[in-house]
C-alpha atoms as a printed R data frame, in Angstrom:
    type eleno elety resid chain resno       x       y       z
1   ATOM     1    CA   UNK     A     1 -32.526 112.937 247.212
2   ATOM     2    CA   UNK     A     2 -35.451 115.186 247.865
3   ATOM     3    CA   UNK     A     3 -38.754 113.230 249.412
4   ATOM     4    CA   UNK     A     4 -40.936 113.917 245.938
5   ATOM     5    CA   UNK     A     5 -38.071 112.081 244.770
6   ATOM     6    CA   UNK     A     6 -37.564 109.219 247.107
7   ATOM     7    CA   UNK     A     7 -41.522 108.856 246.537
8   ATOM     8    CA   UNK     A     8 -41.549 108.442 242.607
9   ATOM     9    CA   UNK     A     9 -38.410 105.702 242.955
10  ATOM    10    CA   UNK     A    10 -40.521 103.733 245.413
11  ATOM    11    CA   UNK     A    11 -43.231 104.004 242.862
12  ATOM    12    CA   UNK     A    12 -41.294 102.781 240.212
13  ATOM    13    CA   UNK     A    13 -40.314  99.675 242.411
14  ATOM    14    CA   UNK     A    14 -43.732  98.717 243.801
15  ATOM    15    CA   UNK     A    15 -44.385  99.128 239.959
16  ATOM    16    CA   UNK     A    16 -42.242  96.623 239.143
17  ATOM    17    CA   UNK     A    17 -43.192  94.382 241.918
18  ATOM    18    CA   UNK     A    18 -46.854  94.356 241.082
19  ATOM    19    CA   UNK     A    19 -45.901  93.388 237.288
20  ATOM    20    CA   UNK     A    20 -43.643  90.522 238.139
21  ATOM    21    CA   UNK     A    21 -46.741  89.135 239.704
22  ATOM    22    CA   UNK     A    22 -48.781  89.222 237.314
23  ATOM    23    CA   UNK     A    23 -50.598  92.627 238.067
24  ATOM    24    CA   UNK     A    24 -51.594  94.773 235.234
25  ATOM    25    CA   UNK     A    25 -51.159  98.618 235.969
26  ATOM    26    CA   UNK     A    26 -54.099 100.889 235.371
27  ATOM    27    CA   UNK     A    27 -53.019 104.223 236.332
28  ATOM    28    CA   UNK     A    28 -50.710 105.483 238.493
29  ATOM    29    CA   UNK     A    29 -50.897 109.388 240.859
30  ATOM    30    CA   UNK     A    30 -54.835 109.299 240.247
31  ATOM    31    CA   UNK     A    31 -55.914 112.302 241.684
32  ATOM    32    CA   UNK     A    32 -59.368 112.703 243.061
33  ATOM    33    CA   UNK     A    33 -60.387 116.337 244.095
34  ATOM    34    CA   UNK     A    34 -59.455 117.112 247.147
35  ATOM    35    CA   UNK     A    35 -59.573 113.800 248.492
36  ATOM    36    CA   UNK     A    36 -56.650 112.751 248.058
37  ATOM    37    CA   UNK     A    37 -54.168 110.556 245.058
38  ATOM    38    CA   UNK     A    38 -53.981 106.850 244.883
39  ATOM    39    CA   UNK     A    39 -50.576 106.104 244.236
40  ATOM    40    CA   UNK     A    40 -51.292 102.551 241.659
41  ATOM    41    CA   UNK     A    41 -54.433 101.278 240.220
42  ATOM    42    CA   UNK     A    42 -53.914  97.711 239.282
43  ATOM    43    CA   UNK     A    43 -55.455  94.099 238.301
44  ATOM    44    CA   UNK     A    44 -55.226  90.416 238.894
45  ATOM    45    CA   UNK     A    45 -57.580  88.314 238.468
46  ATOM    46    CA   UNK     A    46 -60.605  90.747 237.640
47  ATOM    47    CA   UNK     A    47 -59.664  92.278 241.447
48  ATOM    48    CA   UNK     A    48 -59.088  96.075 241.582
49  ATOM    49    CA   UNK     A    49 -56.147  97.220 243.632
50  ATOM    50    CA   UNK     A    50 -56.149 100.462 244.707
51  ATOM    51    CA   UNK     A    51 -52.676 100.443 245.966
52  ATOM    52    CA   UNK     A    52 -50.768 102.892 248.458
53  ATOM    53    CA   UNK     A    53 -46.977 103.195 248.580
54  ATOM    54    CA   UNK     A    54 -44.664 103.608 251.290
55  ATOM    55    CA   UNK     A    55 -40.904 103.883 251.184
56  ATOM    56    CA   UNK     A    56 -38.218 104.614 253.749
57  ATOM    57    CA   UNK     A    57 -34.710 104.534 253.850
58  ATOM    58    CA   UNK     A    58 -34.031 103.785 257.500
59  ATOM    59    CA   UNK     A    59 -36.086 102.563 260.473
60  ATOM    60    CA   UNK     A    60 -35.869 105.613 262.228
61  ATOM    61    CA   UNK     A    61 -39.374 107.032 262.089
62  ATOM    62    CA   UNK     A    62 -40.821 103.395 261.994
63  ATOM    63    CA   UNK     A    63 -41.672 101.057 259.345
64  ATOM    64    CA   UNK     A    64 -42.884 102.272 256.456
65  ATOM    65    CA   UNK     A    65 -46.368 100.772 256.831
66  ATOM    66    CA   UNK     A    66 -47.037 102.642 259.809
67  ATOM    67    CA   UNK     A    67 -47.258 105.722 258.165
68  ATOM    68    CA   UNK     A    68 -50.422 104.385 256.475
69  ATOM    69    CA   UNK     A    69 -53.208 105.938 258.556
70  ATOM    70    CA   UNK     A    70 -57.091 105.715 258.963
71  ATOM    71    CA   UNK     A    71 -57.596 109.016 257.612
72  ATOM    72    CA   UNK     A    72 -55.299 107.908 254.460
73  ATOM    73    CA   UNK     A    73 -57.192 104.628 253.894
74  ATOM    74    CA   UNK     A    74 -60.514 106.692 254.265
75  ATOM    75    CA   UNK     A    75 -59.298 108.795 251.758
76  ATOM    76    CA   UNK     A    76 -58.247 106.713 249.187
77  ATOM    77    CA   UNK     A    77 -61.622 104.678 249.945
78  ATOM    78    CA   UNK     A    78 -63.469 107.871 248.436
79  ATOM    79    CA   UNK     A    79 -61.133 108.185 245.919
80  ATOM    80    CA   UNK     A    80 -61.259 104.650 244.833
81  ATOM    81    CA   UNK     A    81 -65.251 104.717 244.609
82  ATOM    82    CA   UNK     A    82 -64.854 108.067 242.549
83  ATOM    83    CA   UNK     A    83 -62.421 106.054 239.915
84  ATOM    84    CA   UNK     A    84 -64.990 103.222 239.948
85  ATOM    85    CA   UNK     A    85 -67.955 105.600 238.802
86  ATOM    86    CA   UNK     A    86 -66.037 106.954 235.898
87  ATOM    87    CA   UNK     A    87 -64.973 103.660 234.674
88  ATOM    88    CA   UNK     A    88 -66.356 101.933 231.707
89  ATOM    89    CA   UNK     A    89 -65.691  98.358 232.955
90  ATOM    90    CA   UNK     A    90 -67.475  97.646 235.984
91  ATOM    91    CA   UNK     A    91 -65.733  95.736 238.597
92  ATOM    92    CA   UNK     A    92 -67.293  93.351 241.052
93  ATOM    93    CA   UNK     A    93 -64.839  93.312 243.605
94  ATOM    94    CA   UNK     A    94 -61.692  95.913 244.781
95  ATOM    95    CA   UNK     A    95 -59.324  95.927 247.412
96  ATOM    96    CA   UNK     A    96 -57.491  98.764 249.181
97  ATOM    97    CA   UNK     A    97 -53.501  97.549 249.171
98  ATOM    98    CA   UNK     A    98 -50.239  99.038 250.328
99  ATOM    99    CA   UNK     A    99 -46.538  98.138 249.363
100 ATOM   100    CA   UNK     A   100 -44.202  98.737 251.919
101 ATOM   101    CA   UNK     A   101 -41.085  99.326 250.873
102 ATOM   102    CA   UNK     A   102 -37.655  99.797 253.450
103 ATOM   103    CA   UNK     A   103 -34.287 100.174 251.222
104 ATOM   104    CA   UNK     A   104 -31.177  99.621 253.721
105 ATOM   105    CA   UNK     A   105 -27.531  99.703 251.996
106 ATOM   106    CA   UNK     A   106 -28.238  98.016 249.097
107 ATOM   107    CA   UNK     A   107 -31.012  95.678 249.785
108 ATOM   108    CA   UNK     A   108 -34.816  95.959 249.597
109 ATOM   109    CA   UNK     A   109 -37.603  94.378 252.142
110 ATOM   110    CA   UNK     A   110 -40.772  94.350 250.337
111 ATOM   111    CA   UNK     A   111 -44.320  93.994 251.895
112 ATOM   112    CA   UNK     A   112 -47.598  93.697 249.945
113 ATOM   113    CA   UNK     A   113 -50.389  93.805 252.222
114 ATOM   114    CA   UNK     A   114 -53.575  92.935 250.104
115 ATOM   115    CA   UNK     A   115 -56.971  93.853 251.166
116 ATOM   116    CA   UNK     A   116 -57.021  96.674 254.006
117 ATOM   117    CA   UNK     A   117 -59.886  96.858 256.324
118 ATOM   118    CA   UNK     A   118 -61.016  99.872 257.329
């Protein structure tokens, strides 16, 4: 499985993941400029997550949070603000999230980490 690939199936779990709790999904692979793509857009509770996804099949290169860098969180900051100009609703309060996702044999270990500081 190519890594485009692997990418749009951990999509489609954290997708899943954020419904069974309750999330509503906004939009998913927004693309802002050059800036960057925010993987989901979701809701709960009139709270904005701007969420990134990150899935790995093995521990080899680390966890799959760790791949979530400064420069990536500054980026889909900018993005985030650009979605939150354009929209017609205006929202009070956001928060930049991540879903961790590491697949070994045949299970799943699923982190949401809500609210990223910069």
């Amino acid at each position: 499985m190519s890594n485009k690939l692997k990418g749009k199936y951990g999509e489609e779990i954290a997708r899943d993941f954020l419904l069974k709790r309750g999330f509503k999904i906004l939009d998913c692979n927004f693309r802002y400029s050059r800036y960057g793509e925010i993987d989901i857009i979701a809701i709960k509770n009139k709270i904005i997550h701007f969420v990134e996804v990150k899935f790995r099949t093995s521990e080899f290169f680390g966890m799959p949070q760790e791949a979530i860098t400064k420069s990536k969180l500054e980026k889909i900051y900018l993005s985030a603000k650009y979605y939150l100009s354009q929209t017609k609703e205006k929202f009070t309060t956001f928060y930049l999230s991540a879903i961790s996702i590491l697949k070994t044999n045949r299970e799943f270990k699923i982190d949401f980490i809500e609210n990223i500081q910069i």
